[in-house]
N, CA and C atoms as a LAMMPS dump frame, in Angstrom:
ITEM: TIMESTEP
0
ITEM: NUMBER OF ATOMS
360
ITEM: BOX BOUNDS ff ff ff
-5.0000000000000000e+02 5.0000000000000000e+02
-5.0000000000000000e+02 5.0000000000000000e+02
-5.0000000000000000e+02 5.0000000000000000e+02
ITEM: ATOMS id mol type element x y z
1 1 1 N 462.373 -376.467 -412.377
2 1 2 C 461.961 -375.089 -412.467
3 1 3 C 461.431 -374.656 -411.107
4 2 1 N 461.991 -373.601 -410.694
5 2 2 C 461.334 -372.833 -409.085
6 2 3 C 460.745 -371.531 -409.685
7 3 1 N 459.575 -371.852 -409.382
8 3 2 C 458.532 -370.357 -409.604
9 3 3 C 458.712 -369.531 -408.28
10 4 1 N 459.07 -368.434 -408.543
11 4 2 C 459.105 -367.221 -407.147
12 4 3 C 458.801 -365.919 -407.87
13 5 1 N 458.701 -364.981 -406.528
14 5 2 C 457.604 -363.597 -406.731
15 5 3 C 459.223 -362.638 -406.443
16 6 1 N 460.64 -363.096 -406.048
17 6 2 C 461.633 -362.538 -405.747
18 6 3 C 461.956 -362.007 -407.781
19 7 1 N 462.537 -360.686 -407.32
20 7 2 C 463.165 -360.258 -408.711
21 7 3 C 464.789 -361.227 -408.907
22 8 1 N 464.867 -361.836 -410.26
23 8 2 C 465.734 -363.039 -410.361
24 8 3 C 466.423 -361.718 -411.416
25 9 1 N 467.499 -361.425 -411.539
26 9 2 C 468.198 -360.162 -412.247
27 9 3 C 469.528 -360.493 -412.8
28 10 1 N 470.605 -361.417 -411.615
29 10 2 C 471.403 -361.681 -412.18
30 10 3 C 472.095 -362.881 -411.63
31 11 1 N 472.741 -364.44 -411.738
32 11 2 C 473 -365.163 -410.87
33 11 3 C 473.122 -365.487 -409.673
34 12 1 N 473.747 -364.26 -409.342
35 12 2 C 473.525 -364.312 -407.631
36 12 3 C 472.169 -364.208 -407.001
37 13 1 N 471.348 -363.607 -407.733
38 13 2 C 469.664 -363.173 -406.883
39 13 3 C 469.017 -364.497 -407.175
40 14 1 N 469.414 -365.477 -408.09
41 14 2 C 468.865 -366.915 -408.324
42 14 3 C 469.158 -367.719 -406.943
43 15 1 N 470.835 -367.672 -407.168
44 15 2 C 471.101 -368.331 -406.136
45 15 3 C 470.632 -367.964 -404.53
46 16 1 N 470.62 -367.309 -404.519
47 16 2 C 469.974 -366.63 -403.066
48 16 3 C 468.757 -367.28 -402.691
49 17 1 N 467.508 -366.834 -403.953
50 17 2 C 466.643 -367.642 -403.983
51 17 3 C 466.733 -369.233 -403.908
52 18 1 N 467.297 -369.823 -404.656
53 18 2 C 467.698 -371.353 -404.714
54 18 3 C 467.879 -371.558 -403.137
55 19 1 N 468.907 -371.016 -401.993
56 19 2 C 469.578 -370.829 -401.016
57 19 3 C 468.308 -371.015 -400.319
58 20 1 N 467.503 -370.216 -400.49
59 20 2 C 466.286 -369.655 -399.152
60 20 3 C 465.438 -371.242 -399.335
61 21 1 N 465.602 -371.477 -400.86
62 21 2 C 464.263 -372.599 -400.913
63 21 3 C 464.771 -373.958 -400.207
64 22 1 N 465.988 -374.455 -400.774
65 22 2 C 466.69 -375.102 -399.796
66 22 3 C 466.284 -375.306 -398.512
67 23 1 N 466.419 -374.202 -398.001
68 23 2 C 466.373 -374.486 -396.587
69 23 3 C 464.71 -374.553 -396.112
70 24 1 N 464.002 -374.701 -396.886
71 24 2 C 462.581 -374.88 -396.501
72 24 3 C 462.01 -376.301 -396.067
73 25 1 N 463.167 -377.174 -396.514
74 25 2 C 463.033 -378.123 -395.648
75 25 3 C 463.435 -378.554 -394.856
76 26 1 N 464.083 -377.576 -394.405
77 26 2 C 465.023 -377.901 -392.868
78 26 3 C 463.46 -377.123 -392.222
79 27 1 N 462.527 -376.294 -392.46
80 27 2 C 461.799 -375.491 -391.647
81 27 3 C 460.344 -377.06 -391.343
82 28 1 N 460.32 -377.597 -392.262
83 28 2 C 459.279 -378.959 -393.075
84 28 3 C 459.85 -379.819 -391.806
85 29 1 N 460.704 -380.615 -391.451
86 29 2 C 461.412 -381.26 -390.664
87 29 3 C 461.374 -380.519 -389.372
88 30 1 N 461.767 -380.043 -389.055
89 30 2 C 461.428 -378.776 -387.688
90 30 3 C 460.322 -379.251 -387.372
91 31 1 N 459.152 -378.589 -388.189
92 31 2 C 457.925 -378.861 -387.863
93 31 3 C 457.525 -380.2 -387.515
94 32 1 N 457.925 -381.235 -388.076
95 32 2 C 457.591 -382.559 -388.261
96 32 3 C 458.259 -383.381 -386.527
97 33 1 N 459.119 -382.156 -386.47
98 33 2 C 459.89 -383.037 -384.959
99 33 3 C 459.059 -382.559 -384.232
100 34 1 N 458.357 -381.016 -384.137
101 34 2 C 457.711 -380.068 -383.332
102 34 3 C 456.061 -381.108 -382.842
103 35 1 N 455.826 -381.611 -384.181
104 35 2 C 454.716 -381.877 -384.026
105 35 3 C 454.496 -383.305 -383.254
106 36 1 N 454.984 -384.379 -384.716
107 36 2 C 454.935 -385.804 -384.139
108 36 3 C 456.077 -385.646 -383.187
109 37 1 N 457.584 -385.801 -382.966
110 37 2 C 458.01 -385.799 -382.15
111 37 3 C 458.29 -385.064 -380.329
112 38 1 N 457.346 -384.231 -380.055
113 38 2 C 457.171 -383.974 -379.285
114 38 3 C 455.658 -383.891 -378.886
115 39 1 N 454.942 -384.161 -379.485
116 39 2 C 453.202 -384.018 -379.963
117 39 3 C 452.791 -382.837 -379.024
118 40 1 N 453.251 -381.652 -379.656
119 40 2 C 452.685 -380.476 -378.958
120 40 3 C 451.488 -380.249 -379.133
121 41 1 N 450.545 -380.417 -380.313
122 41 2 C 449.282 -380.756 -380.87
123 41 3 C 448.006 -381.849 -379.85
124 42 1 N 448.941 -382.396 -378.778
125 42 2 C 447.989 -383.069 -378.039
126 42 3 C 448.103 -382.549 -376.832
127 43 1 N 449.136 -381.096 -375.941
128 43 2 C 448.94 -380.109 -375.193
129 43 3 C 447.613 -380.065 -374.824
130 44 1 N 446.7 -380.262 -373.653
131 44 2 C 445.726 -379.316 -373.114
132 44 3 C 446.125 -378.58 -371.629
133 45 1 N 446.117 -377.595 -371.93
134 45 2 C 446.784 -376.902 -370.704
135 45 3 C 445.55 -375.688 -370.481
136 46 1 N 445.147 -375.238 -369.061
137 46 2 C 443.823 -374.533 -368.871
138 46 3 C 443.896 -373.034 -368.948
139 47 1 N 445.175 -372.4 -369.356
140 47 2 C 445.215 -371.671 -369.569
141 47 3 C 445.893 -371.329 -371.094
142 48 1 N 446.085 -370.412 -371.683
143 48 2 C 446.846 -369.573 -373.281
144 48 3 C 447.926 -369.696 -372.621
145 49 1 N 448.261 -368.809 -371.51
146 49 2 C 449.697 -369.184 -371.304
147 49 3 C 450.088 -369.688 -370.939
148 50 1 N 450.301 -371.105 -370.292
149 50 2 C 450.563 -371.982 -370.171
150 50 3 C 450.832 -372.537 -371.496
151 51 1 N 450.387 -372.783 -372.448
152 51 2 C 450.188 -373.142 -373.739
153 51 3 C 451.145 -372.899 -374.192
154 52 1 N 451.033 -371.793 -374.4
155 52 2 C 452.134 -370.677 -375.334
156 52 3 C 453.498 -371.136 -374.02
157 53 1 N 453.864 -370.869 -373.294
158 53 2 C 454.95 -371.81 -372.68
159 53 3 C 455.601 -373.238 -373.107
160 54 1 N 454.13 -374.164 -372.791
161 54 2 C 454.859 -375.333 -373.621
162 54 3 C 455.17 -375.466 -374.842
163 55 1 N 454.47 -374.85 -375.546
164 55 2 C 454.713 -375.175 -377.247
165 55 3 C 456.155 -374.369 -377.249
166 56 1 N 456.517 -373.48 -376.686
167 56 2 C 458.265 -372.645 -377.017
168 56 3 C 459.346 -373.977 -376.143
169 57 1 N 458.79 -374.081 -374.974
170 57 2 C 459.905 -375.34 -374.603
171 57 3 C 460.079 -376.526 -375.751
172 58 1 N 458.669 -376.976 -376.183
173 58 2 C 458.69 -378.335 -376.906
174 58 3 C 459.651 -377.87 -377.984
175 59 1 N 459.703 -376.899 -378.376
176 59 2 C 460.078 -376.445 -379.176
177 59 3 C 461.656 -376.089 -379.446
178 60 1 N 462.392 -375.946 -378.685
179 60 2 C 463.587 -376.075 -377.763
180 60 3 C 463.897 -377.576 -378.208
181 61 1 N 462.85 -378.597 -377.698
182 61 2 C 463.125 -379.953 -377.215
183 61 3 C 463.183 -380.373 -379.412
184 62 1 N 462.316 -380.286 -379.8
185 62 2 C 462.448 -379.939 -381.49
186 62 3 C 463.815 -380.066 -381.961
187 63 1 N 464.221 -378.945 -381.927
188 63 2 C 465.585 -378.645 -381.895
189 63 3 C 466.797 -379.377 -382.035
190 64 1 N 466.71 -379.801 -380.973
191 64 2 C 467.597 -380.726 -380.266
192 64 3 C 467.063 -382.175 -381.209
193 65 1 N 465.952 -382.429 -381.085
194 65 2 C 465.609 -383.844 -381.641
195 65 3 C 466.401 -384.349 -383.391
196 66 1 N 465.753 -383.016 -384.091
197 66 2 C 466.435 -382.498 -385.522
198 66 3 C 468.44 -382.788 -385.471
199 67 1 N 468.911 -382.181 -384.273
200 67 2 C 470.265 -381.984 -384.107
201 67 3 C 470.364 -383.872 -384.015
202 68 1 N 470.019 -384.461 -383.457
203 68 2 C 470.442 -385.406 -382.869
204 68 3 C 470.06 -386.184 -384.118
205 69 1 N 469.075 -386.016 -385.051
206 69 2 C 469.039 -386.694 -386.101
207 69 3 C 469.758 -386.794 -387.028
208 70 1 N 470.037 -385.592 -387.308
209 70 2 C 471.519 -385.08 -388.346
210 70 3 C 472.583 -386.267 -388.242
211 71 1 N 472.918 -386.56 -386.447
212 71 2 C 474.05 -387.015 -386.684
213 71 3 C 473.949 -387.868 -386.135
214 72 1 N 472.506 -388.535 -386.556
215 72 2 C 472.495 -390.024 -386.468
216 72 3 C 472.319 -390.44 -387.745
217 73 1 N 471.995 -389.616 -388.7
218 73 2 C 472.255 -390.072 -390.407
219 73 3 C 473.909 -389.773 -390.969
220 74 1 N 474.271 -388.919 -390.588
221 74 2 C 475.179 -388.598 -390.474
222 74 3 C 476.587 -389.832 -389.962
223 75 1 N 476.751 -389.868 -388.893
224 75 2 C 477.736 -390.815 -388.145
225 75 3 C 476.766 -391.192 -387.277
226 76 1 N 476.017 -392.808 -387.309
227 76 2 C 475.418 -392.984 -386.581
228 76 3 C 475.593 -393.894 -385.476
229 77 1 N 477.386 -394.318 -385.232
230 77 2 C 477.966 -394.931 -384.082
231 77 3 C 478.562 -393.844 -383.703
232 78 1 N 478.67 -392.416 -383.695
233 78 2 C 479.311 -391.233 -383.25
234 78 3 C 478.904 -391.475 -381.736
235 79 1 N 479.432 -391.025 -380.572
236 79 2 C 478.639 -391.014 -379.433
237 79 3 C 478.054 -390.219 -379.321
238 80 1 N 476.314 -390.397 -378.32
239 80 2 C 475.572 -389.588 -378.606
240 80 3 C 475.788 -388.196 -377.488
241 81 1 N 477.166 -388.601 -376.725
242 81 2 C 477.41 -386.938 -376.135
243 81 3 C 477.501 -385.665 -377.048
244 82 1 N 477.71 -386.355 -378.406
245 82 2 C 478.341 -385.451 -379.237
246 82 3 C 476.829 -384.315 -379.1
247 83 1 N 475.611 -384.637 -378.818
248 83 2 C 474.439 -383.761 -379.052
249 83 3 C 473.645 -383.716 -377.163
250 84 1 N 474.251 -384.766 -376.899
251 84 2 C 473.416 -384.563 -375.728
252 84 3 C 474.427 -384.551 -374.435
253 85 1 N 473.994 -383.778 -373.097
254 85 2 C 474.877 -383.979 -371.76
255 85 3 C 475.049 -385.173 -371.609
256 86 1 N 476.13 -385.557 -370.177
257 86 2 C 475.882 -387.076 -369.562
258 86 3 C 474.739 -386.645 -369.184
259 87 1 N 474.333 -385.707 -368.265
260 87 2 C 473.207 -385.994 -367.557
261 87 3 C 471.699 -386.837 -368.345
262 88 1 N 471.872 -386.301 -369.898
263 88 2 C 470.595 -386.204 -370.382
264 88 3 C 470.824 -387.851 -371.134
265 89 1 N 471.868 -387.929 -371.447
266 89 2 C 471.734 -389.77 -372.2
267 89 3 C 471.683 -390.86 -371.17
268 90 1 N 472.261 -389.864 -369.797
269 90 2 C 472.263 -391.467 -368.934
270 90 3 C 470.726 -391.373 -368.117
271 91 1 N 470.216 -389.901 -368.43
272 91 2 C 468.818 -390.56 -368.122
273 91 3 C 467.939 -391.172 -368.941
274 92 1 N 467.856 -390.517 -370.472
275 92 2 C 467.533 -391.239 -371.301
276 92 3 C 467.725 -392.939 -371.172
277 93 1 N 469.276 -393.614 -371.195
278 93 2 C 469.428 -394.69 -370.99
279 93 3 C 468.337 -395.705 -369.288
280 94 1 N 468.653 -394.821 -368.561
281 94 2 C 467.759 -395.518 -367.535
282 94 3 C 466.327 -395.799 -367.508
283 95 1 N 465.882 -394.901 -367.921
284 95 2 C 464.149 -394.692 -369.055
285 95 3 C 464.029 -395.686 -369.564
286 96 1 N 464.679 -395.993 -370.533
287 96 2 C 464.477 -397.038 -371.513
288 96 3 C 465.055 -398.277 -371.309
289 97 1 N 466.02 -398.443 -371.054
290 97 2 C 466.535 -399.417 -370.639
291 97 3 C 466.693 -400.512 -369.857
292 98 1 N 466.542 -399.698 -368.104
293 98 2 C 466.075 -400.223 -367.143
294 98 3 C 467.481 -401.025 -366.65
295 99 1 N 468.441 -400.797 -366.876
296 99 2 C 470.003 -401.464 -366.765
297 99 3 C 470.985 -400.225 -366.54
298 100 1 N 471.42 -400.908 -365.369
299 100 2 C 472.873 -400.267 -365.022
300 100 3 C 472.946 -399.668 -366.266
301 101 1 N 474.13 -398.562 -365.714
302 101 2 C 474.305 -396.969 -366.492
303 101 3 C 475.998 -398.304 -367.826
304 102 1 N 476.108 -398.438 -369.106
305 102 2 C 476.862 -398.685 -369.917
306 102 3 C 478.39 -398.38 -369.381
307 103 1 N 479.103 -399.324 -369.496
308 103 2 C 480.495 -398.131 -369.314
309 103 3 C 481.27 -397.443 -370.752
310 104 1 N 480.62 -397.459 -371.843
311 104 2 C 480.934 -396.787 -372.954
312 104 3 C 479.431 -395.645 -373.089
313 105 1 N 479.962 -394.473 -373.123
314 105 2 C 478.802 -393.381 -374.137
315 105 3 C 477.957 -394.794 -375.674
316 106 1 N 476.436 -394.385 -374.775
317 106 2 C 476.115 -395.14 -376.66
318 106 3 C 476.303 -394.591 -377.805
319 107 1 N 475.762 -394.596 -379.015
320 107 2 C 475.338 -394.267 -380.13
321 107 3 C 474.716 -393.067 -380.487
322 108 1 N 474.65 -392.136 -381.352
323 108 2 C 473.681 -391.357 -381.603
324 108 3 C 472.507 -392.209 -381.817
325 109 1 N 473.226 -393.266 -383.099
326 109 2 C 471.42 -394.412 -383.575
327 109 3 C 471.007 -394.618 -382.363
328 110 1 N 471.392 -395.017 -381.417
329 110 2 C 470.58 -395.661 -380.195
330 110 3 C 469.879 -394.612 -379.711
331 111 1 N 470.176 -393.134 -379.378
332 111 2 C 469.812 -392.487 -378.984
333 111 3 C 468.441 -392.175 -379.41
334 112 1 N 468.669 -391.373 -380.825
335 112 2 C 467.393 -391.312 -381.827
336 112 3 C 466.654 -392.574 -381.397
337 113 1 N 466.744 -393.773 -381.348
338 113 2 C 465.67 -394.369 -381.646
339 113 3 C 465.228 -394.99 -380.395
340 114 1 N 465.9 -394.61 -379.221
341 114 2 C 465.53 -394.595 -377.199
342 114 3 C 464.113 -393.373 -377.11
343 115 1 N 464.681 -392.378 -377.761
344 115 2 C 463.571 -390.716 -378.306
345 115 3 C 462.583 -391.754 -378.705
346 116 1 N 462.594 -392.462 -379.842
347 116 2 C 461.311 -392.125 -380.284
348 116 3 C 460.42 -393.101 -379.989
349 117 1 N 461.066 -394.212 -378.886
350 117 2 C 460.509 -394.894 -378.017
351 117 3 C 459.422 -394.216 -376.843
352 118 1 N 459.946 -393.105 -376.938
353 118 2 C 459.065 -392.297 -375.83
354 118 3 C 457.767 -391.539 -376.841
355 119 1 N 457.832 -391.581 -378.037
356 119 2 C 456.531 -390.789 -378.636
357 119 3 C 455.554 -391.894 -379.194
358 120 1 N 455.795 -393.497 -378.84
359 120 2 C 455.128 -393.891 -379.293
360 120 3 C 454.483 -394.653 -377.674
């Protein structure tokens, strides 16, 4: 049962509703990358705007983190160009790795979990 304040009238205005609620956890997850995965929440910056700057980039960076998760549950030997530049996996890879650049594109899995090497 979904309790809502929307007028429910005739199948389609259900589904709509059903539709919107759905996607409330794609907004739940967002947040969850926004927060722990980029820890915008531990920001001290000496000015508001400055602030308000980083939290819209991290936020950007969010994004992307969510995307890259998808389709590492998704296809998670897909290569991870499929979400990210060369530029950005072969720096990622050097970050973490510390080894000559691969001569195959890695993984999305590898990718996701190179990321979340960096939030811990």
């Amino acid at each position: 049962m979904l309790l809502t304040s929307e007028p429910i009238d005739s199948e389609q205005s259900a589904q709509l509703v059903m539709d919107k609620y759905e996607k409330r956890w794609q907004v739940e997850e967002y947040h969850k990358a926004w927060k722990s995965g980029t820890k915008v929440e531990e920001l001290r910056q000496q000015r508001g705007e400055n602030l308000k700057k980083m939290a819209v980039l991290l936020g950007f960076i969010a994004v992307r983190l969510l995307h890259l998760k998808m389709q590492m549950e998704t296809a998670p030997e897909q290569p991870c160009s499929e979400v990210l530049s060369k530029d950005q996996w072969q720096v990622l890879w050097l970050s973490i790795e510390k080894t000559p650049l691969p001569a195959a594109v890695p993984s999305s899995l590898w990718a996701y979990r190179a990321i979340a090497k960096f939030a811990h």
